[in-house]
C-alpha positions in Angstrom: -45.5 36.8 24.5 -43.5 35.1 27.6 -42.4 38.7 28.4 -46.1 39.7 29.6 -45.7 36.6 32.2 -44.9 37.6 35.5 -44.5 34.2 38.3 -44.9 35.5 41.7 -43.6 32.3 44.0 -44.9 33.2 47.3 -45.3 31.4 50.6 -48.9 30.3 51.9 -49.9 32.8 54.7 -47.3 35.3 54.5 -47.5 38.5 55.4 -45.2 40.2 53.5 -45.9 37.8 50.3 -49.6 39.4 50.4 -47.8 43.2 50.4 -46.0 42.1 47.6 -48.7 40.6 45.7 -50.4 44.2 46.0 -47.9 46.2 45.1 -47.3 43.9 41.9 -50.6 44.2 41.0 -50.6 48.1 41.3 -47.5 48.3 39.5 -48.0 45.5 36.5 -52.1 46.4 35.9 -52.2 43.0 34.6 -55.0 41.7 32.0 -55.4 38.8 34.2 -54.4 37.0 37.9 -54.2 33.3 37.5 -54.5 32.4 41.3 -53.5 28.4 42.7 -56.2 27.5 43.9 -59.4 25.0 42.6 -60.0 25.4 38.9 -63.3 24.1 39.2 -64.3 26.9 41.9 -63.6 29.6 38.6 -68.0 29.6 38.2 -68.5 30.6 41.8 -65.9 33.4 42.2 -68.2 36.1 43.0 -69.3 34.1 46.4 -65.7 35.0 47.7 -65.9 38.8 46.6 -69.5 38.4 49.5 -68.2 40.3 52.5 -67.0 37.6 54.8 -64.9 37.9 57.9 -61.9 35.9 57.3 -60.5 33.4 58.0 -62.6 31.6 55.5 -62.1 28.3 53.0 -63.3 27.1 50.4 -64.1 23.4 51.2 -64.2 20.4 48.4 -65.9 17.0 48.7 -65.5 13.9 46.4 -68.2 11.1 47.6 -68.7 7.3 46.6 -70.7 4.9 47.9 -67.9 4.1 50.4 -66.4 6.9 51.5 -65.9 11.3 51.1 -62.4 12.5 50.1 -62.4 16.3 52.2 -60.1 19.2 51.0 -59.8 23.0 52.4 -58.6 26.0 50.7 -57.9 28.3 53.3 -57.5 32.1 53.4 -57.2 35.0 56.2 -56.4 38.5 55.3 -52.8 38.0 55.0 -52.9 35.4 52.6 -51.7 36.5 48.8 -54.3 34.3 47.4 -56.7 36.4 49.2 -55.0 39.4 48.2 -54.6 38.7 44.8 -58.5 37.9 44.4 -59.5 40.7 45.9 -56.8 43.5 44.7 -57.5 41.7 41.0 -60.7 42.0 41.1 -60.5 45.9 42.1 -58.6 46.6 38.8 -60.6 45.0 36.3 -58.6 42.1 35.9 -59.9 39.0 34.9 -59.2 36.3 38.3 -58.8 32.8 37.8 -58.1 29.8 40.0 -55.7 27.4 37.5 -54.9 24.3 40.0 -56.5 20.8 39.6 -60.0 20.4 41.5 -59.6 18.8 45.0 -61.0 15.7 44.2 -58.0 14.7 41.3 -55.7 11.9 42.4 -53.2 14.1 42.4 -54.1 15.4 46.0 -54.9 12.0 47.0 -54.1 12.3 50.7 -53.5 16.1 51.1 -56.2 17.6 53.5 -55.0 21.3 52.9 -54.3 22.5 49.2 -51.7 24.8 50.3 -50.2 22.3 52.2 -46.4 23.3 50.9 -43.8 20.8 49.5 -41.8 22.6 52.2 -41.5 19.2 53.8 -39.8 17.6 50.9 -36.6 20.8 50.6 -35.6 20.2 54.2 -32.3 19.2 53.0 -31.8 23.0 51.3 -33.3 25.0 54.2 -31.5 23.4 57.0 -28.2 24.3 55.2 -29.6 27.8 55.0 -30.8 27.7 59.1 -27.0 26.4 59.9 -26.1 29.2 57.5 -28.4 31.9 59.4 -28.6 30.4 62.8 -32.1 29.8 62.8 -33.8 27.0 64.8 -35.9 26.0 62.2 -37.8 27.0 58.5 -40.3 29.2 60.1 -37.5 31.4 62.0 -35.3 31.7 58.4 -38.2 32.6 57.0 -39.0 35.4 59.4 -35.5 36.5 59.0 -35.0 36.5 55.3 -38.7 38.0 54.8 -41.0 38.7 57.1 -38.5 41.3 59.5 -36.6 41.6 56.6 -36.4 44.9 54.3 -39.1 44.4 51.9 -36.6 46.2 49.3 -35.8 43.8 46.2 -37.8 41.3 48.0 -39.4 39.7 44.7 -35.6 38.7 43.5 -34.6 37.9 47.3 -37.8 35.1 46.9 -37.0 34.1 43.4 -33.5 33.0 44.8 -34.8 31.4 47.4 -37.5 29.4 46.0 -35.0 28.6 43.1 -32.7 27.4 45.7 -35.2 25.1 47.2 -36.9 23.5 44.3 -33.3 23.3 42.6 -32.7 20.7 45.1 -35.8 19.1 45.5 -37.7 16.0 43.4 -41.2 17.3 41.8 -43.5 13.8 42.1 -46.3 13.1 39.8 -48.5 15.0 41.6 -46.7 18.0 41.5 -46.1 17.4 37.9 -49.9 17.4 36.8 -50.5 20.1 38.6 -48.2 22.4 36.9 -49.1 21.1 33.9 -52.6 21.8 34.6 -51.4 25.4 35.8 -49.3 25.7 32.9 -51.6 25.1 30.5 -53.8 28.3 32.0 -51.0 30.6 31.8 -50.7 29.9 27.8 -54.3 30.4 27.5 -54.0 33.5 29.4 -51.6 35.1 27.4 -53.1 34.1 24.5 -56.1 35.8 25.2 -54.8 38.7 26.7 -52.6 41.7 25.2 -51.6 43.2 28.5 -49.9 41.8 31.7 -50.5 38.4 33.0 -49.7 37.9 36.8 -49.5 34.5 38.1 -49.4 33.7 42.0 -48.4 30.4 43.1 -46.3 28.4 46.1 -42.7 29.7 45.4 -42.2 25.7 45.1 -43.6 25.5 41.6 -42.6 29.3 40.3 -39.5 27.9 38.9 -41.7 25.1 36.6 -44.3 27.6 36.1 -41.7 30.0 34.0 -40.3 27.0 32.1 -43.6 25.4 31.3 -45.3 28.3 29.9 -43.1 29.0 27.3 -43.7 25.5 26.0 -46.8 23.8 24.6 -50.5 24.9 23.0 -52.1 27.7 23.9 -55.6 26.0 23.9 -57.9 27.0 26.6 -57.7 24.3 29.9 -60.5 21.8 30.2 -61.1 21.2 33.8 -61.5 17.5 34.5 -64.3 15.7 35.0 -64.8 13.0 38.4 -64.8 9.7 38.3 -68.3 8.1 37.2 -70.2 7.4 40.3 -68.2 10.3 42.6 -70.3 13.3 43.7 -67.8 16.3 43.7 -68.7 19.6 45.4 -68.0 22.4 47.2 -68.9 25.3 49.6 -67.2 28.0 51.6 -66.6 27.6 55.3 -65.9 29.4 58.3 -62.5 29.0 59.5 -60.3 29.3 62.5 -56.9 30.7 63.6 -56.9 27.4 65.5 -57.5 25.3 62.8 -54.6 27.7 60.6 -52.0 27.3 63.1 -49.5 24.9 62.6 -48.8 24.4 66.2 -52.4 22.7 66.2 -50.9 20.3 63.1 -52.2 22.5 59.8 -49.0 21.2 57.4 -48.9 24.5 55.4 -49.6 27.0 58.4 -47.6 30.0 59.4 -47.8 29.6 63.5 -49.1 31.9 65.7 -51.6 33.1 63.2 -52.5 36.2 65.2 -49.3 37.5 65.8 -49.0 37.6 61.8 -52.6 39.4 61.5 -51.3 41.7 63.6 -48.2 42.0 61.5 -50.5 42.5 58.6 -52.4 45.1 60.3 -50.1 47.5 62.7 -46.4 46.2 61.4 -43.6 44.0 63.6 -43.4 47.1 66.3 -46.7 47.2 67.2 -47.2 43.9 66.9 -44.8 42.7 68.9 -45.8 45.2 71.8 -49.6 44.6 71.4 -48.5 40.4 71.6 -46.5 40.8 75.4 -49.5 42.3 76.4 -51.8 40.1 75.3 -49.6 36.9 76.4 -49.3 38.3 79.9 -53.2 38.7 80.1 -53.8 35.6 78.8 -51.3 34.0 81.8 -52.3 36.5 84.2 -55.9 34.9 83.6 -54.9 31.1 84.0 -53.4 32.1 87.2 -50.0 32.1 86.1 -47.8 34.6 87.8 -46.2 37.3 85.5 -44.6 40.4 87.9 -43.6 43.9 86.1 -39.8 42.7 86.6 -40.5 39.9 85.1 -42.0 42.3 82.1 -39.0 44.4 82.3 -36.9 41.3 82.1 -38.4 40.0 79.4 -38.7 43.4 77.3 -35.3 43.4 77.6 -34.2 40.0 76.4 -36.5 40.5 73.4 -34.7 43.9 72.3 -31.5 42.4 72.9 -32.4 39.1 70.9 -33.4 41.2 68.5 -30.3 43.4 68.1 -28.3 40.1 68.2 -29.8 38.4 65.4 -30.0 41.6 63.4 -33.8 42.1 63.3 -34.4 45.9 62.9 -37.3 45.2 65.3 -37.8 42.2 67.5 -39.7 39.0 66.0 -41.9 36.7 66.4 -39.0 34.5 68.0 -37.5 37.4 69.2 -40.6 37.6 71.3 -41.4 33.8 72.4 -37.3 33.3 73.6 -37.6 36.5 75.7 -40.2 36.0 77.6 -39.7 32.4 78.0 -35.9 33.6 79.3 -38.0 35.7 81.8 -40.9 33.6 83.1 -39.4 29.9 83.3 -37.2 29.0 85.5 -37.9 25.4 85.8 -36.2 22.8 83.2 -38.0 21.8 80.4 -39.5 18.8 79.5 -39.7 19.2 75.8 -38.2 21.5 73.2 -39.9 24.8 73.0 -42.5 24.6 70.1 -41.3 27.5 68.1 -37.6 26.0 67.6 -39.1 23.2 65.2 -42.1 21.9 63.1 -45.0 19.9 65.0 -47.9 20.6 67.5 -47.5 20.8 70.9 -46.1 17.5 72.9 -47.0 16.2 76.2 -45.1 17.5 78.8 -45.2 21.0 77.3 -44.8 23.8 80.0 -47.6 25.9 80.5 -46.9 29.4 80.0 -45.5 28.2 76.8 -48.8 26.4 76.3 -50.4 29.7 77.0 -48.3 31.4 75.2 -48.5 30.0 72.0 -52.0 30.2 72.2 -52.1 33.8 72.7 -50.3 33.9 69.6 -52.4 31.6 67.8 -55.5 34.0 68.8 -59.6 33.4 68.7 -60.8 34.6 65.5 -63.2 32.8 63.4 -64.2 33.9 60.0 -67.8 34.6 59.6 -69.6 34.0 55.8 -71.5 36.7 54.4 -75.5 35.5 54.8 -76.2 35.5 51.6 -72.8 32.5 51.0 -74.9 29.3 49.8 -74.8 26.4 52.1 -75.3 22.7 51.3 -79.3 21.6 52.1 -77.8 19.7 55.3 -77.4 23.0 57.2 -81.2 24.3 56.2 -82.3 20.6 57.7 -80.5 20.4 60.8 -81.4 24.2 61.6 -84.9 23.7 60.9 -84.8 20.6 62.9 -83.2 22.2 66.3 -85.4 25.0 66.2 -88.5 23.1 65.8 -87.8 20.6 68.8 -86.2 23.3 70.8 -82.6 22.4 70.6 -81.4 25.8 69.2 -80.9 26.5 72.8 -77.9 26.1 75.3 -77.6 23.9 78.5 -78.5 20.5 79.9 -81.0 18.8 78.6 -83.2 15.4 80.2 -85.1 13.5 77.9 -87.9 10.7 78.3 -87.7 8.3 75.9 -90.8 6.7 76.5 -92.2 10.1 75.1 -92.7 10.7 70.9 -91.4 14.3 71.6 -88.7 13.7 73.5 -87.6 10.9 71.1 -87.8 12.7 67.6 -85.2 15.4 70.2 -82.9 11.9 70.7 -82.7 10.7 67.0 -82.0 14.3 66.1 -79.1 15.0 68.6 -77.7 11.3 68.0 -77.8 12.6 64.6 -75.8 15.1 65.2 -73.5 13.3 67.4 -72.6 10.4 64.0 -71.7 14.0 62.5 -69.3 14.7 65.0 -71.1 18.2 65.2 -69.3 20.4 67.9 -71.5 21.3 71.3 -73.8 18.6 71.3 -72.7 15.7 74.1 -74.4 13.0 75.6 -73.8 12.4 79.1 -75.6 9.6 80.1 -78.6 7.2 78.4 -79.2 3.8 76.9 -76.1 1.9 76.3 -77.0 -1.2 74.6 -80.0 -2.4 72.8 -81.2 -4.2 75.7 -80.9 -1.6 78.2 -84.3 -0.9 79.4 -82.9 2.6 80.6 -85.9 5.5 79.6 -83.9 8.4 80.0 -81.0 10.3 78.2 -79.1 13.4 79.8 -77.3 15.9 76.9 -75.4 18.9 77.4 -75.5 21.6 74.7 -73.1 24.5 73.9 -72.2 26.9 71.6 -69.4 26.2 69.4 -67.8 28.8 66.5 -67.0 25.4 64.8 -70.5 24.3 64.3 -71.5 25.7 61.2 -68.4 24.7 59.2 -68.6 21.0 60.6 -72.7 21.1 59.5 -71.3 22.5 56.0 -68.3 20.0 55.6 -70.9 17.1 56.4 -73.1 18.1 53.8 -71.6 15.6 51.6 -72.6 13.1 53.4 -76.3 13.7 52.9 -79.3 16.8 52.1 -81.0 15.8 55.9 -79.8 15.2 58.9 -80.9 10.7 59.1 -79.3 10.8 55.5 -76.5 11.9 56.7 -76.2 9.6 59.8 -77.3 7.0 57.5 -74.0 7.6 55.3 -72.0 7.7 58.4 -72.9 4.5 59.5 -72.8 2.8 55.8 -69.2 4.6 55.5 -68.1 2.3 59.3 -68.9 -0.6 57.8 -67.6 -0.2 54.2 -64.3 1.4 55.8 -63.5 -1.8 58.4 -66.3 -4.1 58.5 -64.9 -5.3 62.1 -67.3 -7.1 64.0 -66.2 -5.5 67.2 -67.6 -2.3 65.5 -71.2 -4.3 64.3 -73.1 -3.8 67.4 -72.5 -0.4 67.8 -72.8 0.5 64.5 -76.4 -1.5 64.7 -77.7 0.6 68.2 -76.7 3.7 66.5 -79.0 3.2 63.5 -81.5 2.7 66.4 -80.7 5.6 68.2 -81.3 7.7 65.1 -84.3 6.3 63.8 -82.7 4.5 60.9 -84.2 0.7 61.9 -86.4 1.4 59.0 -83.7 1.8 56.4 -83.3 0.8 52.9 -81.6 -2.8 52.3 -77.9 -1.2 52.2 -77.1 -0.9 55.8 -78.7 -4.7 56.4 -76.7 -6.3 53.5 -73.4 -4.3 54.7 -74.0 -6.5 57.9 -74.8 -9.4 56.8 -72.1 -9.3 54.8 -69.5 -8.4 57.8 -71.1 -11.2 59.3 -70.6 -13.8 56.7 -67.3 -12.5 56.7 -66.2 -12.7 60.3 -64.6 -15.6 61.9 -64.5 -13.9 65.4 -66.9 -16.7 67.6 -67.3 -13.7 70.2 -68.0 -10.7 67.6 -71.0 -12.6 66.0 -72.2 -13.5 69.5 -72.4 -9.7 70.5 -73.6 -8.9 67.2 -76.6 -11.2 68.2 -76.9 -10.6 71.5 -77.6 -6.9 70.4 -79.9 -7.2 67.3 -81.7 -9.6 68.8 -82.4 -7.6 71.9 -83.3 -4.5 69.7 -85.3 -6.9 67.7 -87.3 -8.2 70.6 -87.4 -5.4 73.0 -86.6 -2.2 72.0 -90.2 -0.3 71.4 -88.7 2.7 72.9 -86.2 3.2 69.3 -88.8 1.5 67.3 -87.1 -1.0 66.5 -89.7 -3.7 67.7 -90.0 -6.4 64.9 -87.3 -4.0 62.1 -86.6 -6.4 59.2 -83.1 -4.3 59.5 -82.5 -6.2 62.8 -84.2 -9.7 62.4 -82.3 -10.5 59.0 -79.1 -9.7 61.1 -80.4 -12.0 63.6 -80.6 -14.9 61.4 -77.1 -14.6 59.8 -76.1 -14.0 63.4 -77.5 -17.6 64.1 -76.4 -19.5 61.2 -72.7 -18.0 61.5 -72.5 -18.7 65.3 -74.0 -22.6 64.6 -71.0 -22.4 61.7 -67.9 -21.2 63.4 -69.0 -23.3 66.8 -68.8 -26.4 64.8 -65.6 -26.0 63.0 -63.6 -24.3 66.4 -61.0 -27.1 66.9 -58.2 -26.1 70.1 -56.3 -27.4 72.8 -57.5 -27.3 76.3 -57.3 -23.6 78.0 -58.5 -21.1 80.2 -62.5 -20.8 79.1 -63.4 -18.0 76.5 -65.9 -15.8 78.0 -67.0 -14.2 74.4 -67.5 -17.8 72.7 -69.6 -18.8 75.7 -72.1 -16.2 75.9 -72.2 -16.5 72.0 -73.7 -19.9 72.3 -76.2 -18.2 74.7 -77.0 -15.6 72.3 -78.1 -18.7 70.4 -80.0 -20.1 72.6 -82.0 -16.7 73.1 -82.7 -16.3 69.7 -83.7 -20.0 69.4 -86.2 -19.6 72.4 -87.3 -15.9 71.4 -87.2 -15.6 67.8 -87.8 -18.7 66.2 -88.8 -17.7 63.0 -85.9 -15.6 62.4 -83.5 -18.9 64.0 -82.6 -22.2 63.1 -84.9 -25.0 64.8 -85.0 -26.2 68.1 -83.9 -29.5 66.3 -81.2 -28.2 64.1 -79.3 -26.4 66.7 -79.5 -29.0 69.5 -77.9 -31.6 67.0 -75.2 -29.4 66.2 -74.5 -29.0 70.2 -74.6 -32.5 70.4 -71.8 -32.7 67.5 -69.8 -30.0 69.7 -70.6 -31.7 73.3 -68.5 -35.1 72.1 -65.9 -33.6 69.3 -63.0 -34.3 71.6 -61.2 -31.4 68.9 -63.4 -29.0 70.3 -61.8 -26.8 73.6 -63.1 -28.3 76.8 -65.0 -24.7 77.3 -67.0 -24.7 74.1 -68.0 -28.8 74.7 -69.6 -28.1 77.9 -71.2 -24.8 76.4 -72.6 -26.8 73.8 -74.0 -29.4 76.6 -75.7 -26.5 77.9 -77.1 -26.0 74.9 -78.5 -29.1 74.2 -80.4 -29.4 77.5 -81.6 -26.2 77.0 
């Protein structure tokens, strides 16, 4: 039965890993492709067979009460996942995803699932780079495979991925992954009389093989969440930008484009159609480029080539000829391309520009008919109905109902971090009497996916701001956070709420022994609580039972603040007059008149006390 098992290790994003992948599956036919990628995605295959535009990913959410655990799947054309779904599905083979859901402890921390354990073989590749001359993992891997000869290049990869994983520790979470993925491959094989074709990282090939041929062939159970986590998922747009591992992507290839053009035309026309494109792109930015310095630069890149054995020039073979040609100045920091990492500070900029030419513009588009999380629905609705579907500056008047359902909806947006929507000017604290708010909308390719990713944070757009702002105070509970966390439930209508946000600060406050924190934390609520009719949040329960903790913490911490003389403490001062507002202004929600004087009279003669907070306290008294 294990001789109907074929492993194919492949690299993330690879070009020539996704021609292979194809020509496997044309040659094997196999009964079934078992695919890494989210198991618990399997249900909702036929959403990726929709036409989309890649680059597209599947995105995965696990939710508590505290916080949302994010994951991305992403594919472009040249990714073998992507071509193994698709060419599998053309032959009548049965495609499954066999790797953990996103949510399992076992990517606890990892952002990207195809984030490689690349980082954890250095020790094996840079050998191979000293061997090879390469500057870093991405150039070997260029020269062994992607400008390579692609004959015999499924045993050149089996070496190479044995090589790596030979010398590198699995951890427990690769370990219950392949054990998960293992356990699918059995089933497969069991089920199936023909050809079983399995497409993985090369990293865990070598595990793959072993582990198959051991154990039950039972079919996998996929596992369920926690109790109390909400797991989901959805498919979102996604970028070249976001791909690129210049721009900090762990598993990326870089320069994503120059690879689709790889994909598409093959290295010689890519690497013709890329000089042109770089020396538009710094032609554009003002950057001069001269046809010697084209000439130059042609040439350097052929002779690279030739030197490093490349049938046709590289991607590298590319990057260090041009650079040769159009920098003369020294360099502040190591060219990007001869190591791992984004961009540094002090990076020239034509290689700036440059690696953004290579890097490219696309963004995937999803199919119309791709569901979407209710959050998307909401926040379209919304926009269109108050006239924020449109682009430019916008001047709103508070003091009007229209113009302040338009507010709470862009400040809405603005808690979901939702690209093309800034504010530019407006109220900046609760007691700020100022009426009016300037924004500035634009369109932004990244605004859909960002709507889609925070769908798990709520099926309306003040649920979701809600979450965000429960999610501040669960993550740090800082004080120094409380009173903008308080005026941004104000500025998104969210006064009103249910108890949760008003017991999270309570609690912070209870919980803080920064004098100065609570007596900005007062200072705020209290003038919301008092003043603000224009956010309706006149009288809010929310704000007057922060207002009284506010008071009885302040009376609290005042009392027990024993120091030596120094410099007077600004923050602990205008506490005490926070007090003394809220006192005068609010007495139902403060302690007495009576109470608090007699405390200041306590802190007026404790000669403990610093010499700042007695005579505050005197102050306090008299008033």
């Amino acid at each position: 039965m294990i001789e109907r098992l074929h492993v194919q290790g492949v690299r993330h994003h690879s070009p020539a890993c996704a021609r292979l992948v194809a020509e496997r599956i044309e040659e094997l036919r196999p009964a079934a492709v078992l695919i890494e990628g989210p198991a618990d995605f399997n249900d909702r295959l036929d959403e990726l067979a929709l036409e989309h535009e890649l680059p597209v990913a599947i995105y995965s959410y696990a939710s508590t009460d505290s916080s949302v655990r994010r994951s991305w799947t992403p594919m472009c054309d040249y990714s073998p996942e992507w071509t193994a779904l698709t060419e599998g599905r053309r032959i009548g083979a049965q495609v499954r995803f066999i790797d953990l859901p996103a949510w399992h402890d076992a990517f606890d921390g990892i952002e990207n699932r195809y984030s490689d354990a690349e980082r954890r073989y250095t020790e094996a590749t840079d050998r191979l780079c000293a061997a090879f001359n390469a500057d870093n993992q991405d150039a070997l891997w260029d020269h062994l495979v992607e400008n390579a000869d692609s004959d015999r290049l499924a045993e050149r990869l089996d070496r190479y991925f044995d090589l790596v994983r030979g010398e590198a520790d699995a951890n427990g979470a690769d370990t219950a992954r392949e054990a998960h993925m293992a356990q699918w491959i059995r089933a497969a094989l069991a089920e199936h009389e023909g050809p079983v074709l399995v497409v993985c990282g090369g990293f865990h090939a070598p595990a793959l093989r072993r582990l198959a041929a051991e154990g039950d062939a039972a079919a996998p159970e996929v596992p369920r969440p926690p109790e109390g986590t909400e797991v989901g998922g959805f498919l979102v747009p996604y970028s070249f930008k976001r791909l690129d591992s210049f721009a900090g992507y762990q598993s990326g290839m870089p320069s994503p484009e120059y690879y689709q053009r790889l994909w598409e035309d093959g290295p010689a026309a890519a690497a013709g159609a890329l000089m042109e494109r770089i020396t538009t792109r710094l032609r554009g930015k003002g950057l001069h480029v001269s046809t010697s310095d084209l000439i130059g630069a042609r040439s350097l890149t052929d002779g690279l080539a030739r030197l490093r054995g490349h049938r046709v020039p590289g991607r590298t073979d590319l990057l260090d000829g041009l650079a040769s040609a159009l920098i003369s100045d020294d360099l502040e920091a190591p060219l990007p391309w001869t190591r791992r990492g984004t961009l540094t500070a002090g990076t020239h900029p034509v290689v700036v520009e440059m690696t953004a030419a290579l890097t490219g513009e696309r963004v995937g588009r999803l199919h119309p008919d791709t569901p979407a999380p209710p959050l998307v629905a909401d926040a379209q609705a919304e926009m269109e109905r108050l006239g924020l579907d449109k682009d430019g500056t916008l001047r709103l008047d508070l003091a009007r109902p229209a113009d302040l359902e338009r507010s709470r909806v862009l400040h809405s947006l603005r808690l979901l971090s939702i690209p093309g929507v800034r504010r530019d000017d407006g109220p900046s604290a609760g007691a700020d009497v100022t009426a009016e708010e300037h924004w500035t909308l634009r369109p932004n390719d990244d605004r859909l996916p960002a709507l889609i990713e925070a769908g798990a944070l709520g099926a309306t757009l003040g649920d979701a701001a809600q979450t965000v702002l429960e999610h501040r105070l669960d993550r740090d509970g800082a004080l120094e956070a409380l009173a903008a966390i308080l005026f941004d439930a104000a500025l998104c209508g969210r006064a009103h709420l249910t108890d949760r946000l008003g017991a999270a600060v309570e609690a912070a406050v209870a919980d803080s022994s920064d004098l100065a924190a609570v007596g900005q934390a007062l200072a705020v609520a209290l003038a919301l609580w008092r003043h603000d009719h224009l956010f309706g949040t006149a009288g809010s329960d929310l704000y007057g039972s922060v207002v009284t903790a506010c008071c009885d913490r302040i009376l609290w911490l005042a009392e027990g603040l024993h120091a030596p003389p120094g410099p007077a403490e600004p923050g602990r001062l205008h506490a005490l007059v926070a007090l003394r507002d809220a006192v005068r202004h609010a007495p139902g929600l403060a302690p007495s008149s009576g109470t608090v004087t007699a405390a200041a009279d306590r802190i007026a003669v404790d000669p403990q006390a610093p010499p700042d907070l007695r005579g505050a306290a005197l102050g306090l008294a008299w008033a």
